[in-house]
Structure formats: structure tokens, C-alpha cells
C-alpha positions in Angstrom: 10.2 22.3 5.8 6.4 22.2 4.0 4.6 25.2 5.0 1.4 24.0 5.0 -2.1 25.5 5.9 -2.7 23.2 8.6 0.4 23.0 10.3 4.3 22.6 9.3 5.7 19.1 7.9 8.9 18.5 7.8 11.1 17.6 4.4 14.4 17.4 3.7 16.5 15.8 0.6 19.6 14.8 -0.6 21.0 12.7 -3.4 19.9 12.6 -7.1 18.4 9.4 -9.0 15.6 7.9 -8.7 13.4 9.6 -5.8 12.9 7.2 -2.6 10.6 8.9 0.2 11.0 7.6 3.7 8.4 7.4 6.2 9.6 6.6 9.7 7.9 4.8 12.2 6.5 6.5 15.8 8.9 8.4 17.5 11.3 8.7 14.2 12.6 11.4 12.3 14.9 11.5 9.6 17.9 10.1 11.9 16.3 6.8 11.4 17.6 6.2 8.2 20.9 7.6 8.0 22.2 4.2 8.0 20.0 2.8 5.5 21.0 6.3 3.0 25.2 5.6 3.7 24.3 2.5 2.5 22.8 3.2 -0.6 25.5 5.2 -1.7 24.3 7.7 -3.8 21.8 5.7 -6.0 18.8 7.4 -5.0 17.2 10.8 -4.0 16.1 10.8 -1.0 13.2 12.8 0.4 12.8 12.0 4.2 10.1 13.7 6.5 8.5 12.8 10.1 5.0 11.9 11.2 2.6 14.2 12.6 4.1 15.3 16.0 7.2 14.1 15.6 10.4 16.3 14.8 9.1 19.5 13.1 5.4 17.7 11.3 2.5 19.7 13.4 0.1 17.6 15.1 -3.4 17.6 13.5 -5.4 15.1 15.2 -7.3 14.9 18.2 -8.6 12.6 20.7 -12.1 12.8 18.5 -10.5 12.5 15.3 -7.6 9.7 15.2 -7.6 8.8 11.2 -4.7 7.7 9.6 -6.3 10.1 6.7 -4.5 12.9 8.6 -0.7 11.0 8.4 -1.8 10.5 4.6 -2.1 13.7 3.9 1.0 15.1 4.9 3.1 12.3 3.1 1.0 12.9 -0.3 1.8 16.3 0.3 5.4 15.7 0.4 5.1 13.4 -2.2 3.7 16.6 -4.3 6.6 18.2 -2.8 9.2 16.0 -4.6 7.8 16.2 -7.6 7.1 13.0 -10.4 6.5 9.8 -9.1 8.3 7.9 -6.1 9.0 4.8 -4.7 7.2 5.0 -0.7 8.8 3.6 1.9 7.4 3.0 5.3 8.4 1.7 8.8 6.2 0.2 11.9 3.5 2.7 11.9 5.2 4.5 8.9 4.0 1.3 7.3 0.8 1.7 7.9 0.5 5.4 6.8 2.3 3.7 3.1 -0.3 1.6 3.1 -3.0 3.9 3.5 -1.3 6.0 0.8 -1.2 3.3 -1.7 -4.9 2.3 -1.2 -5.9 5.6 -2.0 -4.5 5.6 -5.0 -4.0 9.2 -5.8 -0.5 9.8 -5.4 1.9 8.9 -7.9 3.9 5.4 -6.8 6.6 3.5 -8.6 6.9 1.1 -5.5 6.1 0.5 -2.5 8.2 -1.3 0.6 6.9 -1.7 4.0 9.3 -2.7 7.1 8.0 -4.5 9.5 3.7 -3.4 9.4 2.0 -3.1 13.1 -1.9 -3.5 10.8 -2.8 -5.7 14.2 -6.8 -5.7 12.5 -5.0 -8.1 9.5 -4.5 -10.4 12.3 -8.6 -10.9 13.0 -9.3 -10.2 9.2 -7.0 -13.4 8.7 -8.9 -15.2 11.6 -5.5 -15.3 13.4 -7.8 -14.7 16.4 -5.5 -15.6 19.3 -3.0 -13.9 18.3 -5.0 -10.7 17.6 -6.5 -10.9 21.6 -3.1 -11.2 23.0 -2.1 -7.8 21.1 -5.6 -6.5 22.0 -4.7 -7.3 25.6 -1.2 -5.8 25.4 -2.6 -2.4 23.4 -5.0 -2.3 26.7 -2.2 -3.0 29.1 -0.4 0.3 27.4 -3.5 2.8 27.1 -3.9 2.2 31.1 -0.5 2.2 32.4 -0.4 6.1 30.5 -3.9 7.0 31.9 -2.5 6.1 34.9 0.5 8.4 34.9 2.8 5.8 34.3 5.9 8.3 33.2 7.6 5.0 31.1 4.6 3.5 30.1 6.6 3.5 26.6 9.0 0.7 27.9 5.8 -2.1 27.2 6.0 -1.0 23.1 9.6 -0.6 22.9 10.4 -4.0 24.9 7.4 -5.5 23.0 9.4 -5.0 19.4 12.8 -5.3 20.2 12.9 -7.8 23.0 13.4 -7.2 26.6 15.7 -4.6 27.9 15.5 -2.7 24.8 14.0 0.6 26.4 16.8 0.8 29.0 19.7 0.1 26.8 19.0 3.1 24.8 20.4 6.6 25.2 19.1 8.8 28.4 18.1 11.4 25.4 16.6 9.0 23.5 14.6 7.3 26.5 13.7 11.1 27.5 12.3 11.9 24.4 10.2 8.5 23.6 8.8 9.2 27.2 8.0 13.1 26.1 6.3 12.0 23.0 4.7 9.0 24.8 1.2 10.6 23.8 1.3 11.4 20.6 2.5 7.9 20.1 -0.7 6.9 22.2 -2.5 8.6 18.7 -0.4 6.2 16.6 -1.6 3.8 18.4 -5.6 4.4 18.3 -4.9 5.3 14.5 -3.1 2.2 13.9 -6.1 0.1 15.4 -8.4 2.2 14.2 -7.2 1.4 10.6 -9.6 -1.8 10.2 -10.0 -2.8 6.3 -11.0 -6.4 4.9 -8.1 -8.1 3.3 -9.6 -7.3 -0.3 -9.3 -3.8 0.2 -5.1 -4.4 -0.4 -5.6 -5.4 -3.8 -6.2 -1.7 -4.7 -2.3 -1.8 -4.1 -1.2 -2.7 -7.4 2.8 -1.4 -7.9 5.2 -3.8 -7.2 5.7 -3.8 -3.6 8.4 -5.5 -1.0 7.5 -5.8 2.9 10.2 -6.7 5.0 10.3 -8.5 8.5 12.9 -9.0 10.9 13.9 -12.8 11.6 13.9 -12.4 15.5 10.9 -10.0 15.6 7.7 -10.5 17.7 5.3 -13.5 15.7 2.7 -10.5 15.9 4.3 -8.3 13.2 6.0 -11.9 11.4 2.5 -12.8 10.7 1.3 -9.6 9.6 3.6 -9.7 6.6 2.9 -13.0 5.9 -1.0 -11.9 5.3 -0.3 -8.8 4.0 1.5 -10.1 1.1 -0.7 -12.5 0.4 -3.5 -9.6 0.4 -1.5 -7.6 -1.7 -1.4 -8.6 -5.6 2.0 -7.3 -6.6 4.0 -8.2 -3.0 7.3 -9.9 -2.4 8.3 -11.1 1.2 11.5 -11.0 2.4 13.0 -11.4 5.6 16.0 -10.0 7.6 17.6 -12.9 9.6 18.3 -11.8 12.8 16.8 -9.0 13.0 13.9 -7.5 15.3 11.8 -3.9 15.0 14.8 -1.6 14.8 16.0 -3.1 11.7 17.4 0.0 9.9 19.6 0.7 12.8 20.6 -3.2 13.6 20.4 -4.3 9.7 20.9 -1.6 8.0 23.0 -2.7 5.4 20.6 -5.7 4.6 17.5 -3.6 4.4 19.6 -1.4 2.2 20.3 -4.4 -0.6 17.2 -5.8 -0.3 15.3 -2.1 -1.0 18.3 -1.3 -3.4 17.3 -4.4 -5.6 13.5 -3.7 -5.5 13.5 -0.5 -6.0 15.9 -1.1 -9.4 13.3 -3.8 -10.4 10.5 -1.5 -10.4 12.7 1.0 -12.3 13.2 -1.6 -15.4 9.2 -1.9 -15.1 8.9 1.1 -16.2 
């Protein structure tokens, strides 16, 4: 755990090698990508830590103040934590956060790998304009259906991302906590939307980077990876067959190859 002046964040690590940080998505903690580590093997220290009010990371925004600056922050500060330079790794709205990270520019990056990016603003940067007002309309759908008390108003994102029946096929203490933490993802959310750059903006990003997609995912998130590596100089696209949101718990031994061999890459580059 990070001490930190403005609330607690947490860190853990294990491993030695090369040092691999993990961002998680909403709702995710460090759990997320035990699957992903076993598979690794070894190769890599790994420094994992969750998003702001998630697991043990303190919230710090507000209904006035939703920046994704504030989920920057903490993950350069863990990055300052680890020490030397590291390959970032984000998921969903992890991704995001990454992405903010890199276009900033001040921490120190080897790579960079993105699963499955939520950006939905790429989508109307790109002109992919119908596609963007269906998600709008969705994002709306969600926002009211909380504001209205709705106590698994979650089930809309989690069913939207992994296909239909997702929500109620997981664990009752899963389910119970996503429906706990249902605001704070409600914060992701306006953050995520709130993140709006032009498409030049990702050429700041210039370490090699990988962003991976799931085969069977929603065409919302499929086309976002498509534009963001084409808005990103350095950027490689590769995609999990098969696969939907939930990737590093479905796939996990694909995503774990194809981050394995980019991550080695950048290490020759250097």
C-alpha cells in the first residue's frame, strides 16, 4: 500500500525481471490478473494496483471534478513506486487511464498494451457516428436506470461486454460487490466520456505499443482498437479469437503470449 497525501493507493508486487504494471479495469483489483501472472511464469515483475475506489485506492473525485487526471496520478505514482522504467498495461477503463498516462508523457514507459479500450469519443473523432449515438444512447440508458434507484443497474455494462447473461452467471459476491461499487463505476464512466481528444493527440504516444481486442466482443470496443492503432504511431493490433471483455479471465493464456512477446520486443529495443 502507497501512503499518499491524498488518499491510500493500493500496490503490491511479485516476481523479478523486467517490471510489468497492471492497471485493471472498473470494478478490478489485483485478482484480475492472476491468471494472466501464472501464465507468465516468472518472466516479469509485476507491480499490480486498483483504480481509484476500488480495493484499497481512495476515491479522489467528485461529482464536479470527474478527470481521468486523478486515475493518472495514482498510477504515475505507482509507477514512481516501482522504480526505473515499465512496461503499462491497461484494461477497459484501465485502458483509458494507460492512455492518458502515455500522452502525458512524464512517466517513464518501455511499452505500452491496452486490452480492450472503452475511448467511446474515438468513435465520433473517427466519424463512426452511428455507432458512437447508439453507445451515447446506451451510456444514457445506464446513468438513468442508477438515478432511478435501480439496485442492478450494473447488469446493462456487464451484459453489454460480455454478452447476455454475463451479470447473472457470476458469483453472488461478485454480483454483490459490482452492485456496491455501481457508483463509483458511474465516475468511470463520466471520466471515460469525459476523456474527448482529437485523434492527433495519440501520436504523443510514441513507445511501441500493442492493443488487444477480443474476437467476440461488442463492435463498439472492436472499432475502437481499430482507430486507436491507427492514431497511435508505434501500435500493433492483435486480436483474441473468441474472446469478449473479460479476456484475462476467459483467454488468459493468449493474452499472456501475445503481451509476453511484446513486451520481449520492446526489451531488444532497448
Amino acid at each position: 500500500m502507497i501512503e499518499d497525501a491524498r488518499g491510500n493507493i493500493d500496490y503490491a508486487e511479485e516476481g523479478s525481471g523486467p517490471t510489468v504494471v497492471l492497471v485493471p479495469g472498473s470494478w478490478g483489483a489485483r485478482s484480475a490478473w492472476r491468471g494472466l501472472i501464472a501464465a507468465l511464469d516468472g518472466r516479469f515483475r509485476f507491480v499490480t494496483t486498483s483504480l481509484l475506489g476500488y480495493g484499497g485506492t481512495t476515491e479522489r473525485r467528485s461529482e464536479g471534478d470527474i478527470s481521468i487526471d486523478h486515475e493518472a496520478d495514482i498510477i504515475e505514482t505507482v509507477i514512481c513506486r516501482a522504480g526505473g522504467a515499465v512496461h503499462l498495461v491497461g484494461h477497459s477503463h484501465g485502458a483509458q487511464v494507460t492512455l492518458a498516462v502515455a500522452m502525458r508523457g512524464t512517466a517513464p514507459l518501455i511499452s505500452l498494451c491496452v486490452i480492450e479500450p472503452t475511448g467511446v469519443n474515438l468513435l465520433r473523432r473517427a466519424g463512426e457516428l452511428v455507432l458512437y449515438e447508439q453507445m451515447s444512447a446506451l451510456h444514457n440508458a445506464y446513468l438513468h436506470a442508477f438515478e432511478s434507484d435501480e439496485k442492478e443497474a450494473a447488469r446493462q455494462i456487464i451484459d453489454l461486454h460480455d454478452g447476455h447473461g454475463s451479470f447473472d452467471a457470476l458469483p453472488t459476491r461478485v454480483r454483490d460487490y459490482i452492485v456496491a461499487t455501481t457508483g463509483t463505476n458511474i465516475l468511470d464512466c463520466r471520466s471515460n466520456w469525459d476523456m474527448d481528444l482529437p485523434l492527433q493527440a495519440y501520436s504523443a504516444i510514441t513507445v511501441p505499443s500493442l492493443i488487444i481486442r477480443g474476437g467476440s466482443g461488442h463492435p463498439y470496443v472492436s472499432r475502437i482498437s481499430e482507430i486507436l492503432s491507427s492514431a497511435t504511431p508505434d501500435a500493433a493490433l492483435a486480436t483474441v479469437a473468441g474472446a469478449a471483455h473479460s479476456m484475462m479471465a476467459t483467454h488468459a493464456a493468449e493474452v499472456a503470449r501475445l503481451l509476453g512477446e511484446h513486451i520481449s520486443k520492446a526489451e531488444a529495443l532497448r
